[in-house]
Residue frames relative to the residue before (quaternion, step in Angstrom):
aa qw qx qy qz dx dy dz
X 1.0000 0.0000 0.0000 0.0000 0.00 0.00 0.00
X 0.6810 0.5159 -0.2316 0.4653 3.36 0.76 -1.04
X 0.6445 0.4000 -0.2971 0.5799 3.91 1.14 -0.80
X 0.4873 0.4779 -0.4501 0.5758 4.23 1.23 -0.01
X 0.6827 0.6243 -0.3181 0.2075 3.49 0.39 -0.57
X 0.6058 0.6408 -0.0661 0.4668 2.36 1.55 -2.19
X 0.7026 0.5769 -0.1556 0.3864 3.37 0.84 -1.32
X 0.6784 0.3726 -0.2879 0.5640 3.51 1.24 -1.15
X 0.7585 0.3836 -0.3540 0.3900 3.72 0.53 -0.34
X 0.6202 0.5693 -0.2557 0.4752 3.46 1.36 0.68
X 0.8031 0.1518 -0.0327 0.5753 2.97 1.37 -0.97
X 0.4181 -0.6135 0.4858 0.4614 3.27 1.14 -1.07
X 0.5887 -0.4835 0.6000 0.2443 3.01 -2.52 -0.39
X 0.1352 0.7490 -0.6230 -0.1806 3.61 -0.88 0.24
X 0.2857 -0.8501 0.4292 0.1076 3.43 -0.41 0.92
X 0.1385 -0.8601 0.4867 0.0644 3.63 0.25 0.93
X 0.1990 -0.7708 0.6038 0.0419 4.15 -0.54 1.01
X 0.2761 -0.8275 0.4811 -0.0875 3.73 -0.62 1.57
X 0.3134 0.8628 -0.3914 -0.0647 3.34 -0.07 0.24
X 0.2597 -0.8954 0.3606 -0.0275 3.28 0.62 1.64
X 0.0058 -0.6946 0.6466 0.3155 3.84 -0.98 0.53
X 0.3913 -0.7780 0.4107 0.2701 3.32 -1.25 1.25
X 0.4042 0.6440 -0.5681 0.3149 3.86 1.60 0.06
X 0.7650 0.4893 -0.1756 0.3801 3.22 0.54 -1.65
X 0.4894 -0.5815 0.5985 0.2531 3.75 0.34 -0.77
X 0.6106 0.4798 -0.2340 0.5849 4.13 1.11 -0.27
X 0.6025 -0.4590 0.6301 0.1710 3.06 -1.76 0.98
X 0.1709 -0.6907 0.6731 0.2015 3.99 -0.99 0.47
X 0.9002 0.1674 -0.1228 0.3827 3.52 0.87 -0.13
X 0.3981 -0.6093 0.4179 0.5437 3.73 -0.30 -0.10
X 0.6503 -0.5298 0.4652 0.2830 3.26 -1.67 1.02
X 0.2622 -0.6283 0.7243 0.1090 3.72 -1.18 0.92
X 0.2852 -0.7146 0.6363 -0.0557 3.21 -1.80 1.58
X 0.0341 0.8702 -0.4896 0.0437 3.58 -0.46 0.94
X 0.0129 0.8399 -0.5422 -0.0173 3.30 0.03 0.36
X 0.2920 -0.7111 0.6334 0.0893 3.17 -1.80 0.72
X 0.8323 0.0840 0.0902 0.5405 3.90 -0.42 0.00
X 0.6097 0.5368 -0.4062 0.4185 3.43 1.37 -0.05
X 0.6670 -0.4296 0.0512 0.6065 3.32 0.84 -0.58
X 0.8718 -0.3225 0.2665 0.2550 3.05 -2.01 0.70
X 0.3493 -0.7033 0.6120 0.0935 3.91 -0.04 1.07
X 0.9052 0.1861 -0.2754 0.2649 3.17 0.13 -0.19
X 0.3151 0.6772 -0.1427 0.6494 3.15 2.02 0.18
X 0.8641 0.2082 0.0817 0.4509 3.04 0.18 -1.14
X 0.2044 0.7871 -0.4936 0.3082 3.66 1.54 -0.12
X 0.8847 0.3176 -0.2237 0.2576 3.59 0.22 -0.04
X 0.2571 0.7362 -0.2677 0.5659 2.83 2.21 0.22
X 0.7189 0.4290 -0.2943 0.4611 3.38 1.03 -1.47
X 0.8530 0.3820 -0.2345 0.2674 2.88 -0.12 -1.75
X 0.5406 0.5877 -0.3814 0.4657 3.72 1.56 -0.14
X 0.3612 0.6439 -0.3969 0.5453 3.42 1.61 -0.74
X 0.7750 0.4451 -0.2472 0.3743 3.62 -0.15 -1.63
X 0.7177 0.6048 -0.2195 0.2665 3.26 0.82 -0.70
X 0.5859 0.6974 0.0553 0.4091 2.24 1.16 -1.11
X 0.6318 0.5036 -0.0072 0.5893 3.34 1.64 -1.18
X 0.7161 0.4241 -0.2573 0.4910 2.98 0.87 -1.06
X 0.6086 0.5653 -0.3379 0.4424 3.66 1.34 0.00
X 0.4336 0.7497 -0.2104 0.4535 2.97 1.63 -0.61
X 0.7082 0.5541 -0.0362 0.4361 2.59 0.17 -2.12
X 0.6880 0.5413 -0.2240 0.4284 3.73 0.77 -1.58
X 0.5542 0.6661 -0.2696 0.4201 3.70 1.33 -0.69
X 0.5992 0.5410 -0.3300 0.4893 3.46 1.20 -1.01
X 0.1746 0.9414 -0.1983 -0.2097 3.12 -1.23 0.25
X 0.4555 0.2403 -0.5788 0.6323 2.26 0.74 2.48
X 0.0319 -0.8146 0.5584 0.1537 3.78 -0.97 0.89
X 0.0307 0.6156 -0.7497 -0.2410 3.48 -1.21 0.07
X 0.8966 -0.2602 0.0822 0.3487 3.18 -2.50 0.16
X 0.6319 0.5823 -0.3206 0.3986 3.58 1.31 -1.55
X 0.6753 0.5704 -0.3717 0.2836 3.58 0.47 -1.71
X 0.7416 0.4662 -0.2706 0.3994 3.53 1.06 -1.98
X 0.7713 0.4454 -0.3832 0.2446 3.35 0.81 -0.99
X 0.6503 0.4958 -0.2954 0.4939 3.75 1.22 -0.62
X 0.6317 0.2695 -0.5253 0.5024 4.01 1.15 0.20
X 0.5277 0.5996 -0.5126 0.3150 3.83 0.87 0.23
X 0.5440 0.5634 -0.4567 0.4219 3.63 1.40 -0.72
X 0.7953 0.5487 -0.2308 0.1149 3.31 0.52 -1.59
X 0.5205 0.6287 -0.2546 0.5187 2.98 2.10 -1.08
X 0.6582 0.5760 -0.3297 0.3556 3.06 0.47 -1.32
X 0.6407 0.5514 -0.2770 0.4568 3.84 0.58 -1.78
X 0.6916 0.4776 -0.3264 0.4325 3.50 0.36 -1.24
X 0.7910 0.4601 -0.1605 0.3700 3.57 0.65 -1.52
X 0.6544 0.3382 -0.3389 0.5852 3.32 0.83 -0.23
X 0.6814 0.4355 -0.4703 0.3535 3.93 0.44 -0.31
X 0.5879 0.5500 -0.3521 0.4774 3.73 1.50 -0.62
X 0.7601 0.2932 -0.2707 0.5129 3.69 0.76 -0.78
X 0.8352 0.1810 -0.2641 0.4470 3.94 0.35 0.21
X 0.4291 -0.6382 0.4501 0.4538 3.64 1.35 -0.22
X 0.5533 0.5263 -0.4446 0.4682 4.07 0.87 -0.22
X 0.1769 -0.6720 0.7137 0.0877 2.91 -2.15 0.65
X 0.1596 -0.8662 0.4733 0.0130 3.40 0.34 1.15
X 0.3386 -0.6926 0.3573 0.5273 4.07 -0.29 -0.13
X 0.4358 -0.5492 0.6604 0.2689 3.63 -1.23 0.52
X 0.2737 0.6739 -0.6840 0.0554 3.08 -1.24 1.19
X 0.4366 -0.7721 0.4614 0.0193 3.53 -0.55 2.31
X 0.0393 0.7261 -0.6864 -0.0096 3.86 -0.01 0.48
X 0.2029 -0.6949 0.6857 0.0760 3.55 -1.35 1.65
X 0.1269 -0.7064 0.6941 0.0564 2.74 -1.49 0.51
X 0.1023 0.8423 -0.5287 -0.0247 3.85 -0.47 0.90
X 0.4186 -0.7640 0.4909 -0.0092 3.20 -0.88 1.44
């Protein structure tokens, strides 16, 4: 708890939104990027939504997801991609959603 802590008040939160059908195995939408303390949403509004994009190409490679697959290649992409394009390591936190 205390190393979650450390982390949001250093790096932030990026909150990633999923919205998966679970017949098919495919995302129905591109992933939404939210952040808290990580950086500035409005500033930075393009960071995200290229972030999102980005994923969702990712994501499109697989081929078949369920809740586990998206949410643990959403951590990884994410970590990597935001520490190469801002040096931060904010926490990834994937919310699925299956439909």
């Amino acid at each position: 708890v205390l190393r979650d802590r450390q982390t949001l008040a250093k790096d932030g939160i990026a909150i990633v939104l999923l919205t998966l059908d679970r017949i098919q195995g495919k995302l129905t939408s591109d992933p939404e990027v939210i952040s808290r303390g990580f950086v500035y949403e409005g500033k930075n509004k393009r960071l995200l939504a290229v972030s999102g994009n980005l994923l969702s190409k990712e994501l499109a490679r697989k081929p078949k997801l369920d809740a586990k697959i998206a949410r643990d290649a959403a951590i990884e992409f994410l970590e990597r991609y935001f520490f190469e394009t801002t040096g931060r390591r904010p926490m990834i936190l994937p919310v699925v959603v299956e439909v």
